[in-house]
FILOKE-31283 format. One record per residue: residue number from 0; z negated, x, y of N, C-alpha, C, O in turn. Coordinates in steps of 0.05 Angstrom, whole numbers, m for minus. Example, Ala and Ser with C-alpha at 12.3 -4.5 7.8 and 13.67 -1.06 7.14 Angstrom:
! FILOKE-31283
[0 [m156 264 m114] [m156 246 m90] [m156 264 m66] [m169 285 m66]],
[1 [m142 257 m45] [m143 273 m21] [m157 258 1] [m161 268 23]],
***
This chain:
! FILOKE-31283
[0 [m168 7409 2617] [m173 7418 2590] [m195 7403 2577] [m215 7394 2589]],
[1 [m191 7400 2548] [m214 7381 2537] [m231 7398 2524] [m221 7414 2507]],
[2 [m260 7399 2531] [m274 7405 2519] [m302 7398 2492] [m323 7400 2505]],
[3 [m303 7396 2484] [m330 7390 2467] [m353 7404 2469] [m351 7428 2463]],
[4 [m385 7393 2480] [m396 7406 2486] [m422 7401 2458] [m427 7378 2452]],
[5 [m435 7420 2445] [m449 7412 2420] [m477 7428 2433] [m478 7453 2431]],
[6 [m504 7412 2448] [m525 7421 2452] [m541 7393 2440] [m532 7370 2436]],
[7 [m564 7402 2438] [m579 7384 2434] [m601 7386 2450] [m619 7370 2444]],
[8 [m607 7402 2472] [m628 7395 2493] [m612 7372 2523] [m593 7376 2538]],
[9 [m626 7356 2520] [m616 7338 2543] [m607 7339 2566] [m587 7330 2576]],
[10 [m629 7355 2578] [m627 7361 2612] [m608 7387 2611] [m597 7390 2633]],
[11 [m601 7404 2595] [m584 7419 2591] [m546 7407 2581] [m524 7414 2590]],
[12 [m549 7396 2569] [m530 7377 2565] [m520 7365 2590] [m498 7370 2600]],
[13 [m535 7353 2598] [m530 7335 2621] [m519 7355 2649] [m499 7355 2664]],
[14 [m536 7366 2647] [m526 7386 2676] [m494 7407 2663] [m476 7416 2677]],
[15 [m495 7409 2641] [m465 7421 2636] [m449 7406 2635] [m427 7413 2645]],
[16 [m452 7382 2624] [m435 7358 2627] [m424 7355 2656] [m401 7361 2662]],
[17 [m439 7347 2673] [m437 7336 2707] [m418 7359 2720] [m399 7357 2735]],
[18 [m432 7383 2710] [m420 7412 2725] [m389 7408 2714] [m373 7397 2729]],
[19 [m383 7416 2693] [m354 7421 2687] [m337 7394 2691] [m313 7396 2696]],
[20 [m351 7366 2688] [m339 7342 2697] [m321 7356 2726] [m296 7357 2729]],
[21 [m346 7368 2748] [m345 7371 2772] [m310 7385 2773] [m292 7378 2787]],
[22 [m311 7404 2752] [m297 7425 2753] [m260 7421 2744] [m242 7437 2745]],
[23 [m260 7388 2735] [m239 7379 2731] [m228 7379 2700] [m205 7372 2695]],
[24 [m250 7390 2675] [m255 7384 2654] [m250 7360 2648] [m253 7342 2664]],
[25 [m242 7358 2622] [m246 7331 2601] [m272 7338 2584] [m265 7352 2566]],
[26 [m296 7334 2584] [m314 7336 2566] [m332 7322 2549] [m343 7301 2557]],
[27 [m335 7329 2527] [m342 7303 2511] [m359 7323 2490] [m350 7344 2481]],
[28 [m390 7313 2484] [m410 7322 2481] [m423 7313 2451] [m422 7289 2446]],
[29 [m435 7329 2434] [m448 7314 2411] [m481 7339 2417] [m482 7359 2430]],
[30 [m502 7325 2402] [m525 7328 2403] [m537 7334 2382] [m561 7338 2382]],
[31 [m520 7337 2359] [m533 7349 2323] [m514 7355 2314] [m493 7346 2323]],
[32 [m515 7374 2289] [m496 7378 2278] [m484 7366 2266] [m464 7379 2260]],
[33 [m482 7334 2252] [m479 7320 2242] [m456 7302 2264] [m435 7293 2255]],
[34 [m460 7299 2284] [m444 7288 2303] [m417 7308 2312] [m393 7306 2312]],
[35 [m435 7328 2319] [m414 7358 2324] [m382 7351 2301] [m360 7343 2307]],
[36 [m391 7356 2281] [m381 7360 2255] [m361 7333 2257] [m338 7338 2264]],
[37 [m365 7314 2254] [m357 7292 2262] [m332 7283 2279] [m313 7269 2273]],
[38 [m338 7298 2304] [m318 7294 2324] [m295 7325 2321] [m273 7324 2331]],
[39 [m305 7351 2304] [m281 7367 2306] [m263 7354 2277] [m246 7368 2267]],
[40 [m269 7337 2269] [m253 7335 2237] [m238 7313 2254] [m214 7314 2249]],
[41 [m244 7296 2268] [m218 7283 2281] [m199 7290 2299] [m175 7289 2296]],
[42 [m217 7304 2330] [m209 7302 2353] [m196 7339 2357] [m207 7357 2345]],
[43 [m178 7344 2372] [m170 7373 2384] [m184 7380 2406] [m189 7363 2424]],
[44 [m191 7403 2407] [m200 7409 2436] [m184 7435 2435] [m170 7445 2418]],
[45 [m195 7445 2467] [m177 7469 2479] [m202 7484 2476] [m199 7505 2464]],
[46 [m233 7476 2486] [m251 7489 2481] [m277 7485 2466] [m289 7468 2480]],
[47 [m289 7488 2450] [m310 7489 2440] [m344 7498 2442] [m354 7514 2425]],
[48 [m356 7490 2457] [m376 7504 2460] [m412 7498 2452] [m429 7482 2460]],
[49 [m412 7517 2434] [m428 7516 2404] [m461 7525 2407] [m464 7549 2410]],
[50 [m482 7513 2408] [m500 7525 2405] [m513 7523 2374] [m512 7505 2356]],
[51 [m520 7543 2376] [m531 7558 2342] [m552 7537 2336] [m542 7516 2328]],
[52 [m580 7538 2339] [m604 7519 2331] [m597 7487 2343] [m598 7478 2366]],
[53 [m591 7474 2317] [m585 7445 2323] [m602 7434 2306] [m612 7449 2289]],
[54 [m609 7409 2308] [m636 7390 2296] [m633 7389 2271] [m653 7387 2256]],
[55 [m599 7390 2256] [m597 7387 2227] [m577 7402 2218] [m561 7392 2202]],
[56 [m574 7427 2226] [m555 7439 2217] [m553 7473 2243] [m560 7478 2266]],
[57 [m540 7488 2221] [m537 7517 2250] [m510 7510 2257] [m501 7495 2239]],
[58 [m493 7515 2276] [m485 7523 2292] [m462 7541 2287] [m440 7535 2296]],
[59 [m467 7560 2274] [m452 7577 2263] [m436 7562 2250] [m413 7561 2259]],
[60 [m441 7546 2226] [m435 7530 2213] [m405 7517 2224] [m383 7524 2214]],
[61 [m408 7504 2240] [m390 7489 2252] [m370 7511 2272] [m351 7501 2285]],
[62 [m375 7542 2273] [m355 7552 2276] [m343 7567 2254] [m324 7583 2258]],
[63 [m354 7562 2229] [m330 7575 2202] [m319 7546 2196] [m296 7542 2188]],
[64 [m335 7527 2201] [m312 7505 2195] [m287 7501 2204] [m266 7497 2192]],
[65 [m294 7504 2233] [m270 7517 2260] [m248 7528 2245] [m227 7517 2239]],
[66 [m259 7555 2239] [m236 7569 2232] [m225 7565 2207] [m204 7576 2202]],
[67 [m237 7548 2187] [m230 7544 2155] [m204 7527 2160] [m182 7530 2150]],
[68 [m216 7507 2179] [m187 7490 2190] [m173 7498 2207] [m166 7480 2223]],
[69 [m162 7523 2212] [m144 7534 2225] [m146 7527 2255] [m128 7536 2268]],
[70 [m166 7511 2271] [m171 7497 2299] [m159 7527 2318] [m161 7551 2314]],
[71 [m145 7508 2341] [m137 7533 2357] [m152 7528 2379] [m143 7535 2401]],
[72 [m183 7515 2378] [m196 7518 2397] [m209 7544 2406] [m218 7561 2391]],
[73 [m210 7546 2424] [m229 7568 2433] [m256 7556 2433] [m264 7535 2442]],
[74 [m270 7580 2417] [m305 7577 2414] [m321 7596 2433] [m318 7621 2431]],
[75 [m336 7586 2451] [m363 7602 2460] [m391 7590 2443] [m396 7567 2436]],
[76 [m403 7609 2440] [m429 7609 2428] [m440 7602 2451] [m428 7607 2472]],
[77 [m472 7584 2452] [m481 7584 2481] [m514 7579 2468] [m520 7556 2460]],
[78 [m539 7607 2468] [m556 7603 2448] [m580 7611 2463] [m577 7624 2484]],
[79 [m598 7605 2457] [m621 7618 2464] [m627 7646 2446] [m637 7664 2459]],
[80 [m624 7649 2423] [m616 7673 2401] [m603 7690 2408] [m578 7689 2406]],
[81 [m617 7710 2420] [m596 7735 2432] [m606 7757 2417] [m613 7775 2432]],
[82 [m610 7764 2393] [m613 7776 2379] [m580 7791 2376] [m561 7778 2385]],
[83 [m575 7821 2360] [m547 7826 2357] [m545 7817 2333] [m520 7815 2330]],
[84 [m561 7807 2305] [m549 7795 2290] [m531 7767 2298] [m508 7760 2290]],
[85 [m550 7754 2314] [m531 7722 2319] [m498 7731 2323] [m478 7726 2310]],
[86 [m501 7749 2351] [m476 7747 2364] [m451 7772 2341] [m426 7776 2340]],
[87 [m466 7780 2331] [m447 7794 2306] [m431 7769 2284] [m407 7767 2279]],
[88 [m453 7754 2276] [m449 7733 2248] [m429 7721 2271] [m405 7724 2267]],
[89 [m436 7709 2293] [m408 7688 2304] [m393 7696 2317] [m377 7679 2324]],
[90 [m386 7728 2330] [m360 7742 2328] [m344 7742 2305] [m321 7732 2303]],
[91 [m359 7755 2286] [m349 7757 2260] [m335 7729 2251] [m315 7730 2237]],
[92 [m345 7707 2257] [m332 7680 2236] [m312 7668 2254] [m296 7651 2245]],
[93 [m309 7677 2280] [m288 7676 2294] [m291 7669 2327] [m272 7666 2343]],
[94 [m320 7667 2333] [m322 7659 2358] [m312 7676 2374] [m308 7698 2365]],
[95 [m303 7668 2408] [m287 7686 2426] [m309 7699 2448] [m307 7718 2463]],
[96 [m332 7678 2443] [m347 7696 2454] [m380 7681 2459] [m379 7658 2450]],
[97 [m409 7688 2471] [m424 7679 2472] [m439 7691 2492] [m439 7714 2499]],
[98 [m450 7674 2499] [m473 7667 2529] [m503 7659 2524] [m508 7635 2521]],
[99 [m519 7673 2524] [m542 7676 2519] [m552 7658 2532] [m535 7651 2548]],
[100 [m578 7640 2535] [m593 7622 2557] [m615 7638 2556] [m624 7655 2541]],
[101 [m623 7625 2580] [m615 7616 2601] [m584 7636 2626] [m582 7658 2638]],
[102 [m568 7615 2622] [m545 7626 2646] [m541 7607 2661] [m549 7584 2658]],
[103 [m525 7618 2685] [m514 7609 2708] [m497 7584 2707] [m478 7599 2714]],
[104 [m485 7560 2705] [m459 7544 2701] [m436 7555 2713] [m413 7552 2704]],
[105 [m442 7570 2737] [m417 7581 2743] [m406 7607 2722] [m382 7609 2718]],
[106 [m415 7618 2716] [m412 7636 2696] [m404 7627 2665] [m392 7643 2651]],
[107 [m410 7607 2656] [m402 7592 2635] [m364 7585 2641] [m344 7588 2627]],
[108 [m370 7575 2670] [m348 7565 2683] [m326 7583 2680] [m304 7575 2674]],
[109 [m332 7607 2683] [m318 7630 2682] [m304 7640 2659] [m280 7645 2656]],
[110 [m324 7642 2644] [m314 7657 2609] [m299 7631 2598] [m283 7635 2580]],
[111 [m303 7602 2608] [m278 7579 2592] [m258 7578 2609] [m240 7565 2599]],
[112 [m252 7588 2635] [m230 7593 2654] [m212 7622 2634] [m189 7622 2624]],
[113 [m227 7639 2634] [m213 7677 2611] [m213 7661 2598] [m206 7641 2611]],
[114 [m219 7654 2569] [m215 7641 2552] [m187 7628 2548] [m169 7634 2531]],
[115 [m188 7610 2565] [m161 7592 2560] [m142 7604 2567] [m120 7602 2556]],
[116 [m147 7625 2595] [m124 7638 2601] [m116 7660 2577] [m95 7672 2577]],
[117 [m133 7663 2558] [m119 7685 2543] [m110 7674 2514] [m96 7688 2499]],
[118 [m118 7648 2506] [m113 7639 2487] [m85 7613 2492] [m74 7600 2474]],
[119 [m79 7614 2524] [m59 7600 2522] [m30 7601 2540] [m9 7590 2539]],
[120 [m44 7624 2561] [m21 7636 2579] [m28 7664 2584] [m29 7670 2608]],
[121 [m33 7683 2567] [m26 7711 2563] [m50 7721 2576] [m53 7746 2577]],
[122 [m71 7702 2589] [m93 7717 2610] [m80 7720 2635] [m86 7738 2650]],
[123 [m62 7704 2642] [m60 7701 2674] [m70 7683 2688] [m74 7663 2674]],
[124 [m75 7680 2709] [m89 7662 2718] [m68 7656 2751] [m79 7649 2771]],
[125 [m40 7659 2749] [m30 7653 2754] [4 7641 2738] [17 7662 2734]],
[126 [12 7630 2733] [29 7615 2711] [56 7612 2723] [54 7605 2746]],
[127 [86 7615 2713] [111 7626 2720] [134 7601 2703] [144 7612 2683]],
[128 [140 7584 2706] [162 7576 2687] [178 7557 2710] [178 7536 2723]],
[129 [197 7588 2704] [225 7588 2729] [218 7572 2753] [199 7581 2766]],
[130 [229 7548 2764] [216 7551 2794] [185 7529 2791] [181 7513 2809]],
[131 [170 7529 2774] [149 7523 2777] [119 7543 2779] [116 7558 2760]],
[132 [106 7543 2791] [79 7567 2781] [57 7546 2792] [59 7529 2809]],
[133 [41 7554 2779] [14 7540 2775] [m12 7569 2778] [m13 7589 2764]],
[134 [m25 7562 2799] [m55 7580 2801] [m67 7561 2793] [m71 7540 2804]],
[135 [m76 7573 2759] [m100 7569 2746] [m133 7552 2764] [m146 7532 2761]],
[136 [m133 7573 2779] [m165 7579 2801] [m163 7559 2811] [m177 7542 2801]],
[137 [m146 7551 2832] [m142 7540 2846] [m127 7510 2842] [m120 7496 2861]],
[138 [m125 7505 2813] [m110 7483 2815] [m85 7471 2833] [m83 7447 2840]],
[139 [m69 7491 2837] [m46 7490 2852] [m23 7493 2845] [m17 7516 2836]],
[140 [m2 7472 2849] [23 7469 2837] [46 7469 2864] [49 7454 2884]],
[141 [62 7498 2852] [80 7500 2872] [108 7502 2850] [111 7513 2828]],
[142 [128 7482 2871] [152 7485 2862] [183 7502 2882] [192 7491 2903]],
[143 [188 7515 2876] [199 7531 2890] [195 7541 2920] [209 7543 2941]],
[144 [158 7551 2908] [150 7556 2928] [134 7546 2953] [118 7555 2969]],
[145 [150 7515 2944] [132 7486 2968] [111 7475 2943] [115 7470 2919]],
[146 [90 7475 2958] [62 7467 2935] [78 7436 2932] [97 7428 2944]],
[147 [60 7423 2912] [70 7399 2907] [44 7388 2904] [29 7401 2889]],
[148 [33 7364 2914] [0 7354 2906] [2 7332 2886] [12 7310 2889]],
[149 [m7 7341 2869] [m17 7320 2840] [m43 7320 2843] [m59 7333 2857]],
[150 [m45 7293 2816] [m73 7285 2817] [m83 7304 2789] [m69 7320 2775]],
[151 [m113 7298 2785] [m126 7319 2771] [m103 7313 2738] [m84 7327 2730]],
[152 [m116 7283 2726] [m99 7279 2705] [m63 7295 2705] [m56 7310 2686]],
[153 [m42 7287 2728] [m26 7299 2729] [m30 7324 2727] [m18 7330 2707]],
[154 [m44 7348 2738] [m51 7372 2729] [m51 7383 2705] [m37 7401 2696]],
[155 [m81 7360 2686] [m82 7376 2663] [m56 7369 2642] [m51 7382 2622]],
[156 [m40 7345 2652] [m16 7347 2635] [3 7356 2632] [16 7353 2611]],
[157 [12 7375 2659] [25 7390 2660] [26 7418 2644] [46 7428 2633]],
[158 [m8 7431 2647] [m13 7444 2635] [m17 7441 2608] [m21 7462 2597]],
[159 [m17 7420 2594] [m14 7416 2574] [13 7419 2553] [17 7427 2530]],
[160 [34 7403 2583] [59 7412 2570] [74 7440 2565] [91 7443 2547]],
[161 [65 7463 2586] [68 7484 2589] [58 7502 2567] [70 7521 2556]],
[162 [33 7490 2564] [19 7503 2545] [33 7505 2514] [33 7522 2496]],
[163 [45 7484 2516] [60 7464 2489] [98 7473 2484] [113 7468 2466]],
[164 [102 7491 2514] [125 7480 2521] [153 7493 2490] [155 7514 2476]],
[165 [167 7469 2491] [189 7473 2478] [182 7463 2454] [195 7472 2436]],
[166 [162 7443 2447] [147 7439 2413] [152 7408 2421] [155 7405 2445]],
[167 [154 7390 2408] [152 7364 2407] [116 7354 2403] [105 7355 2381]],
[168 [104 7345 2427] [80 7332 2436] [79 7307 2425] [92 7293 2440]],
[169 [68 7291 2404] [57 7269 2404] [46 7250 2429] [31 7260 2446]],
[170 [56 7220 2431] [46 7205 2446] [5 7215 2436] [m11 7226 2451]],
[171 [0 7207 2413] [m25 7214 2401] [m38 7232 2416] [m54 7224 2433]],
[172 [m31 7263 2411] [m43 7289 2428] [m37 7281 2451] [m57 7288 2463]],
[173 [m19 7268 2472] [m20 7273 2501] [m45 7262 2496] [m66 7276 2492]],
[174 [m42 7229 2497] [m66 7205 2499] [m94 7219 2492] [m114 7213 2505]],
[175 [m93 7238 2469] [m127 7242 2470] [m128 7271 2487] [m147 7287 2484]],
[176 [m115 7274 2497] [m118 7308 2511] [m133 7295 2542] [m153 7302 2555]],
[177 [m109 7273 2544] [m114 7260 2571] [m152 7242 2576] [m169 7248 2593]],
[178 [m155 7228 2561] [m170 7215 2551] [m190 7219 2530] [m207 7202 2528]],
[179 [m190 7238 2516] [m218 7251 2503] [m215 7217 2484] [m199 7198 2483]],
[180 [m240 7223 2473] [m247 7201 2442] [m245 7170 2454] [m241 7149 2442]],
[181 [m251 7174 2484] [m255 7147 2489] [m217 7134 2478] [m213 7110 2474]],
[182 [m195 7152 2475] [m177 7147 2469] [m176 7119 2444] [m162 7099 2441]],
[183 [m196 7127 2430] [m187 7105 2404] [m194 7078 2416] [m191 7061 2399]],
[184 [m202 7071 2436] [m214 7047 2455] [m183 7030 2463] [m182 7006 2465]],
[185 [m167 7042 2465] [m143 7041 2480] [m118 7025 2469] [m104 7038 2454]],
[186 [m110 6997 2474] [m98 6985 2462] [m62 6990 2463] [m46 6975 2452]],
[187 [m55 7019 2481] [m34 7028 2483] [m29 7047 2500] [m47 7052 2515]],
[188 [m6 7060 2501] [m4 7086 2513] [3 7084 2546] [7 7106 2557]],
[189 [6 7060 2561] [19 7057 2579] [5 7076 2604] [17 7080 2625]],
[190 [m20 7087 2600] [m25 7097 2610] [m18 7136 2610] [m26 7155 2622]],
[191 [m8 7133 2599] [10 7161 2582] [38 7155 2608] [48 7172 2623]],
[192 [42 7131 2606] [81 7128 2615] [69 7131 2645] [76 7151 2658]],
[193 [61 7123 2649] [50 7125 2686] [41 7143 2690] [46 7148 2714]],
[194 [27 7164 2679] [25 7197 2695] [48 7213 2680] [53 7233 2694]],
[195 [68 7213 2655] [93 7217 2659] [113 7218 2678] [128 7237 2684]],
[196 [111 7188 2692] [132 7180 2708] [130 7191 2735] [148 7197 2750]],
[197 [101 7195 2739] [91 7200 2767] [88 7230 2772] [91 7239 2795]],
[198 [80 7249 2747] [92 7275 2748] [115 7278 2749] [123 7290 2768]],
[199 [135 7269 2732] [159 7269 2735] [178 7275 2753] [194 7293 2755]],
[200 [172 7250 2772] [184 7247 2802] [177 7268 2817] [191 7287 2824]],
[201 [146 7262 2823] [135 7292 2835] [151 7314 2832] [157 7324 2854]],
[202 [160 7327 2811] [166 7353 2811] [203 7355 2813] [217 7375 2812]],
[203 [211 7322 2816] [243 7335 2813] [243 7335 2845] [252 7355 2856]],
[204 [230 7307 2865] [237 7309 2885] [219 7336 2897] [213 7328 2920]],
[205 [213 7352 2895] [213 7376 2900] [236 7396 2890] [235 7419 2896]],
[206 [254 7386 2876] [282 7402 2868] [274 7419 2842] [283 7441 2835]],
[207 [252 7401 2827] [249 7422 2800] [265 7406 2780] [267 7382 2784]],
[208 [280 7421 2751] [289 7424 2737] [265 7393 2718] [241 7394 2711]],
[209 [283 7370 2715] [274 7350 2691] [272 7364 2662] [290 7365 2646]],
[210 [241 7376 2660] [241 7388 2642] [233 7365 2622] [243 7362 2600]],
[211 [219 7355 2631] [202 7328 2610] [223 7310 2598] [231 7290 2610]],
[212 [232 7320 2572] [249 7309 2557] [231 7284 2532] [208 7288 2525]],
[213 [247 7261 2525] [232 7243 2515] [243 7245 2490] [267 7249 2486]],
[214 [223 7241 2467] [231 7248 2447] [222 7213 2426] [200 7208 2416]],
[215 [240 7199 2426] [242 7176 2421] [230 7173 2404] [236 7189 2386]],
[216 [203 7151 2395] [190 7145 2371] [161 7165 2366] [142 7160 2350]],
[217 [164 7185 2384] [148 7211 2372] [143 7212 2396] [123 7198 2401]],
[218 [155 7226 2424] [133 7236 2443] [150 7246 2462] [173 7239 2462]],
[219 [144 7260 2476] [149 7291 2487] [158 7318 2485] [145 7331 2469]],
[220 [179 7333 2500] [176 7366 2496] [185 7367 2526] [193 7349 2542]],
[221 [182 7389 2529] [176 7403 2559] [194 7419 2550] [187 7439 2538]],
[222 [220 7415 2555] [248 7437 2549] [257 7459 2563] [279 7461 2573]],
[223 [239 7476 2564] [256 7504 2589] [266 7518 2568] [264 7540 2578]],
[224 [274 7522 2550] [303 7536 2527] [297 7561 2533] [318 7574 2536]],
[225 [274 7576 2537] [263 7598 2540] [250 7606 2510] [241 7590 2493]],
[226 [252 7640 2507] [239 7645 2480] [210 7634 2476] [200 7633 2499]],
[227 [195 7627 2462] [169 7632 2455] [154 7649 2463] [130 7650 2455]],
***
């Protein structure tokens, strides 16, 4: 999952960065509001995570922007301001939720694990599409029952497609989901066709259903012909 992380103390930055790296995150970080602001007017994320007092701008700010542009990121607040006005004004403008500092990283870890599970698979933390299931926790991909081992990237693309499933995916959104901003660096997608190809295989020669249908010119859909 890609995240954006918006602090501006360093050694705090840095240690959330390394931690959720650890954790199999895509994360990609700005340090003022001015940078913040910057990277949500181009890039998508799955998560957002916002601290209020920034060097040129609040915080808040950049979560009514969030929601002005319709973003289907999920927002955590992450503040030293634990006052109940703060966490009122950024419930209210749409945040999903907020974490006072000083906290735990594993606990951070936690509320962007609920989070995604509820903003993108119903709050389960185990995942069902016909003979595939995926534990969330555990990063584990079983196909009819026999786990199947992928690499991390193969993971979050899967989950990506799942997440997506039955919508037509942009080469664009895989590439920056996969690859975060450093994407615009990238003189082509071939790196897109090789963890395609290599999930791909993976999951038929386990006897799963070729869901990863190619949608010529445009991209991707993940076809299980299941309702919404």
């Amino acid at each position: 999952m890609k995240i954006l992380l918006i602090e501006d103390e360093p050694e705090l930055r840095k240690s959330i960065k390394q931690y959720l790296h650890q954790e199999g995150y895509l994360i990609e970080s700005a340090d003022d509001f001015t940078k913040a602001t910057e990277k949500t007017a181009v890039y998508n994320y799955d998560c957002v995570l916002v601290d209020i007092t920034l060097p040129d701008g609040n915080g808040l700010n950049i979560v009514r922007q969030l929601k002005q542009a319709k973003s289907k990121a999920g927002i955590i607040i992450i503040s030293a301001k634990d006052s109940l006005d703060d966490r009122i004004d950024g419930l209210e403008l749409g945040a999903d939720d907020y974490l006072s500092k000083p906290f735990h990283l594993s606990e951070l870890n936690a509320r962007i694990k609920a989070l995604i599970r509820r903003k993108n698979f119903d709050g389960q933390n185990e995942i069902t599409i016909n003979e595939i299931t995926i534990n969330t926790d555990a990063h584990r991909l079983f196909v009819n029952k026999e786990e199947v081992i992928i690499t991390n990237k193969e993971y979050e693309l899967l989950l990506f497609f799942i997440a997506n499933k039955n919508r037509v995916i942009t080469k664009t959104a895989i590439a920056e989901h996969l690859s975060g901003d450093d994407v615009d660096q990238s003189d082509n997608y071939d790196f897109i066709y090789t963890h395609i190809k290599n999930l791909r295989k993976k999951l038929i020669d386990k006897g799963c259903t070729d869901y990863i249908q190619t949608v010529y010119g445009i991209g991707y859909n993940f076809k299980t012909n299941d309702a919404q």
